[in-house]
PASEBA-1860 file (N, C-alpha, C; in nm, 3 decimals):
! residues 180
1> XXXXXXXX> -6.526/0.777/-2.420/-6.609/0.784/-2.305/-6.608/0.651/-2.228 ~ -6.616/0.534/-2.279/-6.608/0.422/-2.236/-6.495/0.399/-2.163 ~ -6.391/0.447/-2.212/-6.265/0.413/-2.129/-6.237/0.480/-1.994 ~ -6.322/0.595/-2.008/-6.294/0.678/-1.850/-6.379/0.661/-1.804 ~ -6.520/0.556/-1.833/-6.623/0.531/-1.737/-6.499/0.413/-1.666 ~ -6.428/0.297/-1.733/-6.325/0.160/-1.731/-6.206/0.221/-1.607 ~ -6.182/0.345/-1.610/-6.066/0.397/-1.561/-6.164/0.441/-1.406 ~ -6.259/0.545/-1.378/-6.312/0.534/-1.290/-6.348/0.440/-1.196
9> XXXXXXXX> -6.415/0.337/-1.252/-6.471/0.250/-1.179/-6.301/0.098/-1.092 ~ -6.239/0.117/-1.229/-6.121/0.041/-1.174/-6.054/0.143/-1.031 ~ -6.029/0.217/-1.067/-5.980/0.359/-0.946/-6.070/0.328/-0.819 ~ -6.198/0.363/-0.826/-6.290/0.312/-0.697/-6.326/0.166/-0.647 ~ -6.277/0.069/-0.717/-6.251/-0.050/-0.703/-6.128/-0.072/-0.566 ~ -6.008/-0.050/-0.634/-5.903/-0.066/-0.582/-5.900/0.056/-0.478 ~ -5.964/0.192/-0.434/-5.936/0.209/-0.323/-6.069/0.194/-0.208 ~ -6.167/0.139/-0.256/-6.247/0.037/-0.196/-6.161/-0.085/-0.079
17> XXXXXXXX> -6.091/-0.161/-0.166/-6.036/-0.250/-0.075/-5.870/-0.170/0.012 ~ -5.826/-0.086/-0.045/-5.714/-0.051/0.018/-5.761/-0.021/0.174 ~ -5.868/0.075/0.173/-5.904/0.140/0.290/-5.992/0.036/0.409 ~ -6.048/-0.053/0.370/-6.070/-0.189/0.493/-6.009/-0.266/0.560 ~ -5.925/-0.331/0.459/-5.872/-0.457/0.532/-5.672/-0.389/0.589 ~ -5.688/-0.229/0.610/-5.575/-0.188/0.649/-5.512/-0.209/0.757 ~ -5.656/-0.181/0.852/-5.680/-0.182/1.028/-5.632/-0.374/1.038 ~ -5.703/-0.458/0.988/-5.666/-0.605/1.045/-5.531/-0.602/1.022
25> XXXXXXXX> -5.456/-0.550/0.904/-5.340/-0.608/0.852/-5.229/-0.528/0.974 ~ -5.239/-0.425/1.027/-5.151/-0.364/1.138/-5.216/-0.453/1.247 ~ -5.267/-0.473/1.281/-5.295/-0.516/1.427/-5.269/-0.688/1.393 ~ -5.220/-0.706/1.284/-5.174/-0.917/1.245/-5.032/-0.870/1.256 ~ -4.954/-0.800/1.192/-4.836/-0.767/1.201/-4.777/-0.677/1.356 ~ -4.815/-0.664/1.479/-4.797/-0.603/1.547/-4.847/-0.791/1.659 ~ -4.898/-0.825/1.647/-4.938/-0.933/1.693/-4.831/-1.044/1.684 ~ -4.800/-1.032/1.559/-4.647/-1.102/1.505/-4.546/-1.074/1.577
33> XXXXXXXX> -4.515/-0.916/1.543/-4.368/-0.895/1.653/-4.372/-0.909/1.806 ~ -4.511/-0.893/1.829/-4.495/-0.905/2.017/-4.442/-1.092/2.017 ~ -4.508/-1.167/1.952/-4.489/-1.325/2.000/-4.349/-1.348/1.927 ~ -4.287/-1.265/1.817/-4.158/-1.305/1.782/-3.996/-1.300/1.875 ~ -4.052/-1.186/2.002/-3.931/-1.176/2.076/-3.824/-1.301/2.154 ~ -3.742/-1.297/2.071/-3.663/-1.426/2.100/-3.602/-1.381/2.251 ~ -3.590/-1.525/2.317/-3.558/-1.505/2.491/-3.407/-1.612/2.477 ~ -3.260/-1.530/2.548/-3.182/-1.595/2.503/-3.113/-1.620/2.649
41> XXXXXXXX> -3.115/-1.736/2.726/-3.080/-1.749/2.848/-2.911/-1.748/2.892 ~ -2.911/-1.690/2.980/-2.757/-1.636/3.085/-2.656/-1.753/3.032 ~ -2.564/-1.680/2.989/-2.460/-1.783/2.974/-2.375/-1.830/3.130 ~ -2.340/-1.917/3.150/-2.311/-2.007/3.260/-2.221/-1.991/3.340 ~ -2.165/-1.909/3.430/-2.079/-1.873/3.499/-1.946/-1.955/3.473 ~ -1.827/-1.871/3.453/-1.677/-1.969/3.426/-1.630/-1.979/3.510 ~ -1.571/-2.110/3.530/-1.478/-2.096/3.666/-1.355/-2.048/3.687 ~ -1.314/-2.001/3.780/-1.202/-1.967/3.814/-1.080/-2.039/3.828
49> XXXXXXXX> -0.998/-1.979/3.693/-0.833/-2.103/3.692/-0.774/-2.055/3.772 ~ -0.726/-2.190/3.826/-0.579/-2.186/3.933/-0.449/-2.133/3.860 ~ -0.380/-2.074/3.959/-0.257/-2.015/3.805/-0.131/-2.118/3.925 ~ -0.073/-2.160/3.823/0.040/-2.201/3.828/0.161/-2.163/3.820 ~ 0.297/-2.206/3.883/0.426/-2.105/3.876/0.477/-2.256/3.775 ~ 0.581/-2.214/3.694/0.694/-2.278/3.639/0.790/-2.345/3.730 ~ 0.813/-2.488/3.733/0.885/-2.526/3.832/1.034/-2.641/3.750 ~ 1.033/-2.590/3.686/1.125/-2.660/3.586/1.255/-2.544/3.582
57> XXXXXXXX> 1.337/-2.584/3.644/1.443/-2.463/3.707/1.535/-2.500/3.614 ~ 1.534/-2.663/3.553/1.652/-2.681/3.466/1.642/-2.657/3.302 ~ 1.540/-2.575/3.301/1.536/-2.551/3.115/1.472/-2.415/3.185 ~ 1.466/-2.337/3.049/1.485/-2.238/2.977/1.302/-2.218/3.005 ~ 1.257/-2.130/3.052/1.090/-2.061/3.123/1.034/-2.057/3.009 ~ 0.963/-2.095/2.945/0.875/-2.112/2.846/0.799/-1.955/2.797 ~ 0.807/-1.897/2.930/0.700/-1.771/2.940/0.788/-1.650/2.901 ~ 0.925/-1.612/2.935/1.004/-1.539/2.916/1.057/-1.550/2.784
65> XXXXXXXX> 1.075/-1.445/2.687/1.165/-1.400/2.551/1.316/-1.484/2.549 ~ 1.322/-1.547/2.519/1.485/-1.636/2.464/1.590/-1.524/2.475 ~ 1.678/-1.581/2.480/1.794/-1.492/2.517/1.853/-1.495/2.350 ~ 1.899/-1.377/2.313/1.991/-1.391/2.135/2.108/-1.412/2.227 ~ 2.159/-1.529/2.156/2.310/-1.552/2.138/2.369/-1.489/2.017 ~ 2.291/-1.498/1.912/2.384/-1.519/1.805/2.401/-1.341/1.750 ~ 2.531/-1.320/1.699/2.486/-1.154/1.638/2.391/-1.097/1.578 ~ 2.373/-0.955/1.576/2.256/-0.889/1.506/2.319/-0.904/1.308
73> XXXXXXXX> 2.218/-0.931/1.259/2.245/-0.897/1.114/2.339/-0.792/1.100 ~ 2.389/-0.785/0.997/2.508/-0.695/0.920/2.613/-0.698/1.005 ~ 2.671/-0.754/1.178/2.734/-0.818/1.234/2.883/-0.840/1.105 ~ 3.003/-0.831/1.151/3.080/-0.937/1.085/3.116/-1.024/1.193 ~ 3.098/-1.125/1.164/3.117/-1.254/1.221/3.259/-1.311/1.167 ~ 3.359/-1.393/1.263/3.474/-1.370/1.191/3.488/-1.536/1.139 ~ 3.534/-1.518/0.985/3.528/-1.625/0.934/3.438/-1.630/0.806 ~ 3.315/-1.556/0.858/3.192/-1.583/0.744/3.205/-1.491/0.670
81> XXXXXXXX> 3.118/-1.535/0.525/3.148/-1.452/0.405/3.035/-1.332/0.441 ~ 3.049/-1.202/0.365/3.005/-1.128/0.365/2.901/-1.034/0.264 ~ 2.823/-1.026/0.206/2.835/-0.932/0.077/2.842/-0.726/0.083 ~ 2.871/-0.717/-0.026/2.911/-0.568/0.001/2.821/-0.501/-0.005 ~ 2.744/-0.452/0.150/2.623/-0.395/0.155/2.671/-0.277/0.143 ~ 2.792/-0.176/0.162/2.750/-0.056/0.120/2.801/0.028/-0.017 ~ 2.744/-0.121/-0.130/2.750/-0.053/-0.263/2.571/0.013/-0.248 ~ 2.562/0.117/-0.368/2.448/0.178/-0.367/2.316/0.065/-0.497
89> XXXXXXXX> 2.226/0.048/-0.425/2.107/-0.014/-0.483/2.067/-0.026/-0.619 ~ 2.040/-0.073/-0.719/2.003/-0.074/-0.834/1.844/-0.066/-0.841 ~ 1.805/-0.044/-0.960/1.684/-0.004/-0.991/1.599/-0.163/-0.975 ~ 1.662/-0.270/-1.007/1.580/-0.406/-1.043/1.630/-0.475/-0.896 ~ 1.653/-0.429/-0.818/1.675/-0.490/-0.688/1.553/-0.449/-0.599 ~ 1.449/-0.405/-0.655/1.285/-0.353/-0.551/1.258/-0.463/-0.601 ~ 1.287/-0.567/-0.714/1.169/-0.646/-0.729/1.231/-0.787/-0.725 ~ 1.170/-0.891/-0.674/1.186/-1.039/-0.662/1.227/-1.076/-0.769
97> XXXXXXXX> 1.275/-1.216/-0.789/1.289/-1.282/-0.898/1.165/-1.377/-0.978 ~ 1.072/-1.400/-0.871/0.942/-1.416/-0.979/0.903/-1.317/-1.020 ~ 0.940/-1.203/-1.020/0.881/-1.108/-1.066/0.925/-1.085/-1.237 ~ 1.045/-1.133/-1.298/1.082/-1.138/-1.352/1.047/-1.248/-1.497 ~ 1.047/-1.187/-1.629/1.088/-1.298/-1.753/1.198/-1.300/-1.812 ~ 1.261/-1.394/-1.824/1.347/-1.400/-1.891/1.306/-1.376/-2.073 ~ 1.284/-1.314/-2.165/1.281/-1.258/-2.264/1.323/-1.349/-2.414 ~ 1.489/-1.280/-2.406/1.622/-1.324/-2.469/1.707/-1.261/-2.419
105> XXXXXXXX> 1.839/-1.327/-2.480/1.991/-1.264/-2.506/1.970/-1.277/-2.629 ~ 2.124/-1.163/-2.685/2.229/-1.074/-2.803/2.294/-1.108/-2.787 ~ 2.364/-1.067/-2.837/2.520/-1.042/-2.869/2.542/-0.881/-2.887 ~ 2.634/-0.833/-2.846/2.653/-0.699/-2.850/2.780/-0.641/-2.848 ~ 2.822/-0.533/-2.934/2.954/-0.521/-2.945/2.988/-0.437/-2.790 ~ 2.888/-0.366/-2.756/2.916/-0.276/-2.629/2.989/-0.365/-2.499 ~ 2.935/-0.482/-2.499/2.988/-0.535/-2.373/3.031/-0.617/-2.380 ~ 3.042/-0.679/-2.509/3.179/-0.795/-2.512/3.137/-0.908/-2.488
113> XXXXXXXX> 2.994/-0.904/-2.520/2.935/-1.076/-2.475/2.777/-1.042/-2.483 ~ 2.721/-1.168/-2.421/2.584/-1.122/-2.443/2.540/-1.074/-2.339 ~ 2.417/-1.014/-2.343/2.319/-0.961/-2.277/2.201/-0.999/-2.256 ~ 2.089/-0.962/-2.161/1.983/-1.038/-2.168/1.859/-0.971/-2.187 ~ 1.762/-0.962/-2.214/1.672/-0.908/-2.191/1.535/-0.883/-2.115 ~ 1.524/-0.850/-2.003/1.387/-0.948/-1.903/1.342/-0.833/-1.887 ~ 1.179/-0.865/-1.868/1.041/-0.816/-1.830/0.975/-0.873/-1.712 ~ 0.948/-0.737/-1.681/0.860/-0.708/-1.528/0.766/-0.753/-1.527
121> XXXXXXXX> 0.648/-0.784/-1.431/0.511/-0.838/-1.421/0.468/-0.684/-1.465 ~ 0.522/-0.565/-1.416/0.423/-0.440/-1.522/0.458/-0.384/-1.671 ~ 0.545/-0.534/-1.742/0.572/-0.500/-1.879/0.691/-0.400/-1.938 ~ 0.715/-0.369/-1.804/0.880/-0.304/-1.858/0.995/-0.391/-1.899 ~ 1.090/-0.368/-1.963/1.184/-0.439/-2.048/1.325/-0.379/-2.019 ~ 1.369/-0.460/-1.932/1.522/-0.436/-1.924/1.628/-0.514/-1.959 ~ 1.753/-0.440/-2.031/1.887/-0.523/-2.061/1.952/-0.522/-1.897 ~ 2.000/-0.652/-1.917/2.100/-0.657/-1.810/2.201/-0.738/-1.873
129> XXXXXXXX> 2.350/-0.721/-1.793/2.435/-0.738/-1.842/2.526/-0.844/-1.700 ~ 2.669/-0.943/-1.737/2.690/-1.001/-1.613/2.753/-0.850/-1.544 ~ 2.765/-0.868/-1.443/2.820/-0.794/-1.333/2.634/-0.714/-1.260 ~ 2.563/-0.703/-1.341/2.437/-0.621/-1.317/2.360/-0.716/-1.207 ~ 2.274/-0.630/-1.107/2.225/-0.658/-0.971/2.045/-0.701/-1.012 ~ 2.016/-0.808/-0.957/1.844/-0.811/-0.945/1.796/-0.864/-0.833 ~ 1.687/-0.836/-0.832/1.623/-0.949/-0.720/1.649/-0.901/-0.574 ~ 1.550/-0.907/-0.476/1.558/-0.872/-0.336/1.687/-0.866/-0.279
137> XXXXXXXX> 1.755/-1.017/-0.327/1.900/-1.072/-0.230/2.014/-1.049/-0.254 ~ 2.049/-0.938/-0.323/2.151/-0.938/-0.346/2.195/-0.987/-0.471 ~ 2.105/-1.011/-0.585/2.160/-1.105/-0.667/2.207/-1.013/-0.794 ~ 2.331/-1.117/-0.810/2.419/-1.058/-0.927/2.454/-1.176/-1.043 ~ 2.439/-1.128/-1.168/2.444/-1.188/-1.286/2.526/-1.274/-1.274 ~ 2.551/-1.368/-1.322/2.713/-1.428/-1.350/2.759/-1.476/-1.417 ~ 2.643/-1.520/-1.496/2.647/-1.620/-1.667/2.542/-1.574/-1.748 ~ 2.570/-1.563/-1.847/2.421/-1.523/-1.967/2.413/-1.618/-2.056
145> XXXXXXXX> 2.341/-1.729/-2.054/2.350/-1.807/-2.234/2.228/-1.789/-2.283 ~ 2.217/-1.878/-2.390/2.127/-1.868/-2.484/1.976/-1.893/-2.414 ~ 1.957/-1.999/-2.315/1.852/-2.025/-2.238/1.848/-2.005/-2.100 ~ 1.954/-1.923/-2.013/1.921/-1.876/-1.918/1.986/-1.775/-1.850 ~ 1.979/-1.734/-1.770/2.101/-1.582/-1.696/2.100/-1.706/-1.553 ~ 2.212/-1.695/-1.492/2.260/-1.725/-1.352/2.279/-1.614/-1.235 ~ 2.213/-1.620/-1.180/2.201/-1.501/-1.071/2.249/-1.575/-0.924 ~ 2.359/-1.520/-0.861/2.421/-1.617/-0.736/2.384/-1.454/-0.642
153> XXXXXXXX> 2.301/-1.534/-0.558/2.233/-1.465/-0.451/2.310/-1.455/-0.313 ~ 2.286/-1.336/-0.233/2.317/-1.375/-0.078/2.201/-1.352/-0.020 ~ 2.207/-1.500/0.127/2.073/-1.507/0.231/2.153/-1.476/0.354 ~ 2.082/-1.430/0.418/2.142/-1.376/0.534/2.107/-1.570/0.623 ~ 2.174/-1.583/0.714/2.186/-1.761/0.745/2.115/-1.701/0.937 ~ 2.094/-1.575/0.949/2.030/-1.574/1.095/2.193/-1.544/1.226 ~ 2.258/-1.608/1.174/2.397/-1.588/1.273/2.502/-1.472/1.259 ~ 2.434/-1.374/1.159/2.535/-1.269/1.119/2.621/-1.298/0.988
161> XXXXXXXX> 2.604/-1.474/0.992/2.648/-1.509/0.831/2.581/-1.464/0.710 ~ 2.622/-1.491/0.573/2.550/-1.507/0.461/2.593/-1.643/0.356 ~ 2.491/-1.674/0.329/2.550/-1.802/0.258/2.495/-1.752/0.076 ~ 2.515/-1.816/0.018/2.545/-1.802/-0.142/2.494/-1.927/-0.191 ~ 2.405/-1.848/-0.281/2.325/-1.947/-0.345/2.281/-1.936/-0.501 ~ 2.293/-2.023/-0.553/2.280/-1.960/-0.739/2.136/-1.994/-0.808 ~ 2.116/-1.892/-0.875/1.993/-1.911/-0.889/1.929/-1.865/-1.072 ~ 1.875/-1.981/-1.146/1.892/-1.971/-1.296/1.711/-1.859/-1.299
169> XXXXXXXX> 1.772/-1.825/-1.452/1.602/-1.730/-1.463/1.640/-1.816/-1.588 ~ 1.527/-1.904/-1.620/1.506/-1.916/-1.746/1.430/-1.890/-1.866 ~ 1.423/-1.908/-2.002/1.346/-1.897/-2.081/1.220/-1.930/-2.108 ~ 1.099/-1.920/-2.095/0.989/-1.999/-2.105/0.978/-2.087/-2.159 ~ 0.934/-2.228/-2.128/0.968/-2.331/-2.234/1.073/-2.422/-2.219 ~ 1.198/-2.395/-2.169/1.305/-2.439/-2.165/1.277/-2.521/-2.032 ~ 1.389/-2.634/-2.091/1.376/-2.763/-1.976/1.445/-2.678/-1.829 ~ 1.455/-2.784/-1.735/1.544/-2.751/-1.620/1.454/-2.643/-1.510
177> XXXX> 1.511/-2.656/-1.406/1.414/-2.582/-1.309/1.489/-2.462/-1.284 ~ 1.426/-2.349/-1.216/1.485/-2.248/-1.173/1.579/-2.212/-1.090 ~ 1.604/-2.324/-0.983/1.677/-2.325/-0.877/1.755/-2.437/-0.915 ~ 1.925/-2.377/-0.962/2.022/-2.437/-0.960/2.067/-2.499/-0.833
END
């Protein structure tokens, strides 16, 4: 009995004060937002640029697209080396060469030398062998040893050329940098 006289009287307590001080508390908060309206003055009229013509007749218009001299890619250009773009794509040529670990090499009776073994950044594990293709550029095996594979790349040089460039994958750990 005591406790629901404790429970009553707390109940008419608290909605005692809910129902008075409701009316001041809307008309303090409504009082608030009218004086809070921020006033944000005209930004400043810009002036009007003079436009100018190009008067430099002896160079090349700054404003106009450059003229290509040089050939479009896959171009043969005569003289420059080439690589053989229309062999068909390999499977490890979608992915870069950081993309790559060098693993290990074998020895293997199948191919007459060693082989290597490298892993993908998604943990796949492939043999490759010399003559076998990786990497964005064109790159093809060319040496396998014990601490690294040699991969000699082609870059396209912008003029329709390609230039050749060799490039080591090494072992983790192992001295020497990547770029022969």
């Amino acid at each position: 009995m005591m406790k629901k006289l404790a429970l009553l009287s707390a109940a008419a307590l608290l909605g005692a004060c809910s129902q008075g001080s409701q009316q001041d508390l809307v008309a303090y908060t409504e009082e608030v937002k009218a004086a809070a309206i921020p006033s944000v003055s005209p930004l400043p009229a810009m002036p009007e640029l003079a436009q100018m013509s190009y008067t430099g007749s002896a160079f090349r218009n700054p404003y106009e697209p450059a003229p290509l001299s040089a050939p479009g890619p896959g171009t043969n250009a005569p003289g420059c080396p080439q690589p053989n773009l229309d062999r068909k794509r390999e499977e490890l040529e979608s992915l870069g060469l950081d993309q790559f670990t060098l693993v290990g090499t074998m020895q293997t009776n199948q191919h007459q030398g060693q082989v290597a073994l490298v892993s993908t950044n998604q943990g796949r594990l492939y043999r490759v062998a010399e003559g076998d293709y990786l990497g964005l550029n064109l790159g093809e095996v060319t040496q396998i040893t014990q601490e690294f594979i040699m991969i000699e790349e082609w870059v396209p040089a912008g003029d329709g050329c390609w230039q050749q460039r060799e490039t080591a994958l090494r072992l983790p750990g192992t001295q020497g940098s990547n770029r022969q």
